[in-house]
Backbone bond lengths (Angstrom), bond angles and torsions (degrees), N, CA, C in turn:
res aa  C-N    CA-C-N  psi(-1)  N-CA   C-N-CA  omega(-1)  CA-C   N-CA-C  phi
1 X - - - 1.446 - - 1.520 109.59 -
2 X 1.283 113.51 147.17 1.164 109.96 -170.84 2.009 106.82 -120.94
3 X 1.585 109.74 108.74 1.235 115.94 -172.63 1.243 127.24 -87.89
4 X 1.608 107.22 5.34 1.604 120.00 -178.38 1.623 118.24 -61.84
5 X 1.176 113.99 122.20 1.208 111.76 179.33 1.454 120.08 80.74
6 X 1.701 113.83 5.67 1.493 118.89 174.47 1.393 113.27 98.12
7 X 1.246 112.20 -19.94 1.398 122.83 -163.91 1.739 92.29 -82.20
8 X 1.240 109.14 163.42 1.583 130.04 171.81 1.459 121.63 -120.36
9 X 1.678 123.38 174.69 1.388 98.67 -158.62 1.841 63.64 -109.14
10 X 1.642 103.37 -168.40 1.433 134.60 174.21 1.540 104.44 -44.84
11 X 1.395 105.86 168.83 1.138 107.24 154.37 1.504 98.12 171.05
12 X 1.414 101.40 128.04 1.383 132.43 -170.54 1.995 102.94 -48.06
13 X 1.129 134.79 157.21 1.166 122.36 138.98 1.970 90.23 -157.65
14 X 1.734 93.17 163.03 1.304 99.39 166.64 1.171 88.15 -157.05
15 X 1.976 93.95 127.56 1.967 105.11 172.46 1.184 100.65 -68.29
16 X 1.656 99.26 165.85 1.362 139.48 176.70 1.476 112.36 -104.25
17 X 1.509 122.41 154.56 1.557 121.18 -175.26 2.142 79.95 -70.96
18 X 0.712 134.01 -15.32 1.574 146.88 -152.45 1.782 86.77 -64.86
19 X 1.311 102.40 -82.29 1.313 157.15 -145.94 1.843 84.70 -70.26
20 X 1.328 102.26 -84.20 2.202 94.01 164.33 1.130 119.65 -33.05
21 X 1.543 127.22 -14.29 1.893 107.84 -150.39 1.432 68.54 -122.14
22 X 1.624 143.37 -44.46 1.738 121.48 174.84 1.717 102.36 -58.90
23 X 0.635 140.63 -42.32 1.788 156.99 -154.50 1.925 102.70 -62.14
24 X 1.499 93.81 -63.96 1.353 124.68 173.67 1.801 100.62 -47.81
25 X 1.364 100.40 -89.74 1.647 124.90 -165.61 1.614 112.52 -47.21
26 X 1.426 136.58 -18.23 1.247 135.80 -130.70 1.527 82.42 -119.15
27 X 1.405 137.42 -46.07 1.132 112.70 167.47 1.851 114.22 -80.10
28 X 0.833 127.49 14.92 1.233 123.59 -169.38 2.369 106.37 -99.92
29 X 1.379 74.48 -30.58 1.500 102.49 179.37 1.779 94.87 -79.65
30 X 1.261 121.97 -58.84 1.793 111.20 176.96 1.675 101.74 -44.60
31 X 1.199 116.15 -46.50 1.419 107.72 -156.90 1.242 115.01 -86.36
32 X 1.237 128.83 -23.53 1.501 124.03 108.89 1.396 142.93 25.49
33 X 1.155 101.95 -72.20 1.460 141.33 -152.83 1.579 98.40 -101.83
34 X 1.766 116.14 -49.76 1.303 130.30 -166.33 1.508 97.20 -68.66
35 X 1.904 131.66 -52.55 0.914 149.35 -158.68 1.549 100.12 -73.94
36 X 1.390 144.97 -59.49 1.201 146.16 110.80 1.511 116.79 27.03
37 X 1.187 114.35 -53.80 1.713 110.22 -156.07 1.648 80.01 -112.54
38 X 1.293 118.93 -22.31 2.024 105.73 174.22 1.553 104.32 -66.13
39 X 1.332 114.35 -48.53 1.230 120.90 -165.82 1.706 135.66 -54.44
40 X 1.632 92.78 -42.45 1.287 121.11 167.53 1.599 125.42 -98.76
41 X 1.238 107.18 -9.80 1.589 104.78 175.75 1.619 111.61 76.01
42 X 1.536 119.22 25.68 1.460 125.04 -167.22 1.689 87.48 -71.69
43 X 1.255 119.65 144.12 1.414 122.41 163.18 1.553 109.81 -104.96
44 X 1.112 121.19 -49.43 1.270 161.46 177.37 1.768 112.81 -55.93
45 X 1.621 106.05 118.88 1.395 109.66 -178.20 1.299 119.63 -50.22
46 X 1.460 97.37 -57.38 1.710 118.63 172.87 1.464 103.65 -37.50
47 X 1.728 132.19 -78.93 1.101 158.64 -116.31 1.663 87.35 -93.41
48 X 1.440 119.16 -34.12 1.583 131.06 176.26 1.481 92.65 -62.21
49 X 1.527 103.62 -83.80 1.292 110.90 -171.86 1.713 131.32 -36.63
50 X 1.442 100.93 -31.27 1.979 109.50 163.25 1.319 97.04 -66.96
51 X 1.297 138.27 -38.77 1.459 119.60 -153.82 1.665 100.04 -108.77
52 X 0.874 138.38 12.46 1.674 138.83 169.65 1.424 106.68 -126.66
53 X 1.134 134.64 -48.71 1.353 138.54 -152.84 1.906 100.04 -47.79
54 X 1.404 108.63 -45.69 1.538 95.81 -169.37 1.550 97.13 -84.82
55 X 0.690 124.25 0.79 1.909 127.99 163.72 1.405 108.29 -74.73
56 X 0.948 153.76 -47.84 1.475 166.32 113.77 1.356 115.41 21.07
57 X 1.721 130.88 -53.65 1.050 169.14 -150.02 1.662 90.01 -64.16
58 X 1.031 97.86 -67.40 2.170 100.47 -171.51 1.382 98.11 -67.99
59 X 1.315 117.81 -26.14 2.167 79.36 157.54 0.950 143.52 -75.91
60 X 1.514 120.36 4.54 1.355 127.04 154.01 1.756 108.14 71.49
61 X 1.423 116.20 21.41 1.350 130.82 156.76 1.580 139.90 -65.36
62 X 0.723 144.42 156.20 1.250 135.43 175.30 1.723 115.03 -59.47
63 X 0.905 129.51 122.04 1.355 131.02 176.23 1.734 106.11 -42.88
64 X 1.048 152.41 -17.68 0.941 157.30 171.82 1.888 108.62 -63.63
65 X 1.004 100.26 -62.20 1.816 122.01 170.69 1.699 111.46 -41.52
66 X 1.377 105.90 -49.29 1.437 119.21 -177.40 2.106 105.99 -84.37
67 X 1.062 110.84 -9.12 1.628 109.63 166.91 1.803 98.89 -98.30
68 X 1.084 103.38 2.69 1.735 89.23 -171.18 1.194 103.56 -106.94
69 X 1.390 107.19 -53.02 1.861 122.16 162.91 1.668 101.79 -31.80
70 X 1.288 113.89 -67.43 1.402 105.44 -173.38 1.831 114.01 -67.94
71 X 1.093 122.58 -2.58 0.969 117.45 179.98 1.802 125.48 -72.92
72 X 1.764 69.64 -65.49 1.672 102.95 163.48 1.630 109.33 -47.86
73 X 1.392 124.54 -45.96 1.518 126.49 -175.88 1.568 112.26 -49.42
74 X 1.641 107.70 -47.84 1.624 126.70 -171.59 1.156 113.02 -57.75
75 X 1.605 122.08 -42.00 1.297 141.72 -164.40 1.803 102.16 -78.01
76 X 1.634 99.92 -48.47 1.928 87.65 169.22 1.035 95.19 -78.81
77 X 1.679 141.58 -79.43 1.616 103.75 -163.77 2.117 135.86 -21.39
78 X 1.174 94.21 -48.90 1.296 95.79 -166.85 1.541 94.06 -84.53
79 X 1.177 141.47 -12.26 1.764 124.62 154.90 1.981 101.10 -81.78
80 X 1.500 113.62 -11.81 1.398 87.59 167.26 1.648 125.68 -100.12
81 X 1.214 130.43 13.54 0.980 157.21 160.47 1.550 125.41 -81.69
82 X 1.388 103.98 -32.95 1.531 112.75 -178.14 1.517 104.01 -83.23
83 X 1.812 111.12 -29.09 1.485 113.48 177.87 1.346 109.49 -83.42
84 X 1.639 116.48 -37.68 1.943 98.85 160.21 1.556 118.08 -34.64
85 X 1.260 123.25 -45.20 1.526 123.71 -168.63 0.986 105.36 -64.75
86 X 1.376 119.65 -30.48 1.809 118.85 176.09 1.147 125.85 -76.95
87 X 1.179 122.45 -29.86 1.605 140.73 -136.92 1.160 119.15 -174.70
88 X 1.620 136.11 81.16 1.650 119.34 177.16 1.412 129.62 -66.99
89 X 1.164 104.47 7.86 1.785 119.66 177.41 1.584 96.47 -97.89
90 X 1.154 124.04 65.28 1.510 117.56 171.51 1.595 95.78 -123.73
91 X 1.485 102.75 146.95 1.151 115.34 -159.48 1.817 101.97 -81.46
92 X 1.119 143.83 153.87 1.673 142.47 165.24 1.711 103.21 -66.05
93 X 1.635 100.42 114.14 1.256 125.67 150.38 1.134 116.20 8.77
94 X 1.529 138.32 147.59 1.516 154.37 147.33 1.155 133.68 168.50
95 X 1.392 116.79 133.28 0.890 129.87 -175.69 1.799 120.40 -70.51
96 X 1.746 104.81 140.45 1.412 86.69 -145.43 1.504 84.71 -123.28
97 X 1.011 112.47 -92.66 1.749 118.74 168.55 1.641 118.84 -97.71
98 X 1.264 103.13 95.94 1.284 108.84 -178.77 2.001 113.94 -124.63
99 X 1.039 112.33 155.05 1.579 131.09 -160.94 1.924 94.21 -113.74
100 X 1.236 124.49 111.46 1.006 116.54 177.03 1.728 106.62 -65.66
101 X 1.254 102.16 148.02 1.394 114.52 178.75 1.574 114.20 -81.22
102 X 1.512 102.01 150.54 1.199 111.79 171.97 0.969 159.77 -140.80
103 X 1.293 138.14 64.23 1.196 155.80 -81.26 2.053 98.37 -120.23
104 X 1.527 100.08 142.17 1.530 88.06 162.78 1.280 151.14 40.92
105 X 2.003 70.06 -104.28 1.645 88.68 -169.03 1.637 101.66 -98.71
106 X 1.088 118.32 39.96 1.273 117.13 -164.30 1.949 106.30 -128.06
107 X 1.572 93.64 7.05 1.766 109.16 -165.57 1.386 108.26 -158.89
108 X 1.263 100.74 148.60 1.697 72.27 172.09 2.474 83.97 -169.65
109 X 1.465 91.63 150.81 1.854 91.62 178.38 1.213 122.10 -89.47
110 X 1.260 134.59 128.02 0.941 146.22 171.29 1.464 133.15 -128.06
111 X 2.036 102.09 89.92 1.262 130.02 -135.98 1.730 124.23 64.49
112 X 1.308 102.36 -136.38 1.736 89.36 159.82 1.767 133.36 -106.74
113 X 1.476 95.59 39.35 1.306 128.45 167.63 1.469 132.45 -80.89
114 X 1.562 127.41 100.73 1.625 96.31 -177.39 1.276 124.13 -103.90
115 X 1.368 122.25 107.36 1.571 120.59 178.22 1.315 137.12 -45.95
116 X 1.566 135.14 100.23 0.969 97.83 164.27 1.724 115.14 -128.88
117 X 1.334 110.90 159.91 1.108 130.44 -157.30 2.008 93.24 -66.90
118 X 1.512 105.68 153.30 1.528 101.94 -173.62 1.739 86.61 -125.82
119 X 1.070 99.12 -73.40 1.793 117.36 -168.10 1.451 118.17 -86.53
120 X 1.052 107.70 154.91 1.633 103.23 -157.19 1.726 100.09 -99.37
C-alpha cells in the first residue's frame, strides 16, 4: 500500500448477504433505540441501554452492534434535546444513513482476511 501523501493503495472487497443485513439493520436498531429513549425520557446511556438492549435481541446481531446502536441512539437524542433548547420546531430524531461502527474488539485479521463478527 502506498501511504504517501495520505492516499491508500486498492483494495478489493466484495459484500456479503452478511455484511447487507448488518448494513441494512444497524440503523434500523438506532431508531429503535431513538423511539425508545422518546418514549421513556431515558437521558442516560446506561438507563437507554436497560430499556432497549433486550429489544435488540431479534436481530440476531452480534452483541457488540446492539451496545453501539444504543450508543449512537444517546448521542442523537442528547444533540436532539440540546436543539429543543434552541428551537421547538425541531424535527423528531432519526437515523438516516449510518455505517455500523467498529470497534477493536469487534474485528480482528486473519492473514489478509478481515473478520467480522455478524451474529452473536
Amino acid at each position: 500500500m502506498d501511504h504517501e501523501g495520505g492516499q491508500g493503495g486498492k483494495q478489493n472487497y466484495r459484500h456479503t448477504p452478511q455484511i447487507l443485513f448488518l448494513l441494512d439493520n444497524f440503523p434500523r436498531m438506532v431508531n429503535d433505540c431513538i423511539g425508545i429513549g422518546l418514549e421513556t425520557g431515558a437521558t442516560s446511556r446506561n438507563r437507554l441501554c436497560q430499556s432497549c438492549y433486550p429489544l435488540l435481541k431479534p436481530y440476531g446481531l452480534h452483541n457488540w452492534y446492539s451496545l453501539c446502536a444504543v450508543s449512537v441512539a444517546a448521542g442523537i437524542l442528547k444533540n436532539y434535546r440540546s436543539a429543543l433548547r434552541k428551537n421547538d420546531d425541531v424535527r423528531r430524531p432519526r437515523a438516516r444513513k449510518l455505517m455500523a461502527q467498529i470497534g477493536g474488539q469487534a474485528f480482528k485479521i486473519e492473514g489478509d482476511h478481515l473478520r467480522i463478527p455478524i451474529k452473536s
